[in-house]
C-alpha positions as CSV (number, residue, x, y, z in Angstrom):
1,X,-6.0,26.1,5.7
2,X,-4.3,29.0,8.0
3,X,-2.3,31.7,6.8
4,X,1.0,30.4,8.1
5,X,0.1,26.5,6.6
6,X,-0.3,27.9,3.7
7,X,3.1,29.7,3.7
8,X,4.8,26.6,5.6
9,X,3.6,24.4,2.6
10,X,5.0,26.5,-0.2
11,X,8.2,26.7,1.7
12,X,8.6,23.4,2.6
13,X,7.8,22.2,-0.9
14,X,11.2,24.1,-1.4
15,X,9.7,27.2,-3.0
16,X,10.7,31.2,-2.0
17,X,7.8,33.0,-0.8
18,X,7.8,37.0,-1.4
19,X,5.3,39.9,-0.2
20,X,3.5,40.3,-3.5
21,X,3.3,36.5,-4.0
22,X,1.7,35.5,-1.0
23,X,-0.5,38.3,-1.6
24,X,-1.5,37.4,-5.4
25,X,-1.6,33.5,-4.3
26,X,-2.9,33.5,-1.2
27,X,-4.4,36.8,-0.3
28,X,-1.7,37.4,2.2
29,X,-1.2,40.8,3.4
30,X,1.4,40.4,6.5
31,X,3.9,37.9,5.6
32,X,6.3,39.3,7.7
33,X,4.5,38.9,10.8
34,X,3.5,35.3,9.4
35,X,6.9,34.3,9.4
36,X,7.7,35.2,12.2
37,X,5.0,33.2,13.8
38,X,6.7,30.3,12.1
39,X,10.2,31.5,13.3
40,X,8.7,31.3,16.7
41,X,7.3,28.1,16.4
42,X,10.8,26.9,15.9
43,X,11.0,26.5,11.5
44,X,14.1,28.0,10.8
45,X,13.3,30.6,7.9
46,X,16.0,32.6,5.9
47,X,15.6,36.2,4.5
48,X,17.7,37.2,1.2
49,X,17.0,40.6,0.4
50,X,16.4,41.6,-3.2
51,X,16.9,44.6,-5.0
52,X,15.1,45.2,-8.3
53,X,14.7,48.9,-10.1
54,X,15.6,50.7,-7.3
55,X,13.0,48.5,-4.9
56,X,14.2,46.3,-2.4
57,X,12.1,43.4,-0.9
58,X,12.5,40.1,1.3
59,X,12.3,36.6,-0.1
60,X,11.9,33.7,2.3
61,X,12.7,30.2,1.7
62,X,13.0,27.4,4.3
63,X,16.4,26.8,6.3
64,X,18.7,24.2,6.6
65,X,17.0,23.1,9.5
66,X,13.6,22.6,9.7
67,X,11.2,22.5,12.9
68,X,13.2,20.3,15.3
């Protein structure tokens, strides 16, 4: 399975993906650039930044509208 099925599974299970998730899960490195290669493929994607301890860090989930 690709990189960006792998991600478009977990999202569209309805589960947030983060950096250090996809990289303890599923050895993914670049998730940013992985989403947006599914941004570009038309899946609508949402970012909500989160701040922890001073860190901040993206989480994505999948949008109200999926791939048309």
């Amino acid at each position: 399975m690709s990189q960006n099925a792998a991600i478009l599974k977990r999202l569209r299970a309805g589960q947030p993906i983060t950096q250090m998730a996809a990289a303890r899960l599923m050895g993914i490195w670049r998730l940013g650039a992985r989403v947006y290669d599914l941004r570009q493929q038309g899946w609508s994607i949402t970012t909500k930044m989160i701040r922890r301890a001073g860190r901040s860090y993206a989480e994505y989930r999948m949008g109200t509208g999926e791939k048309p």
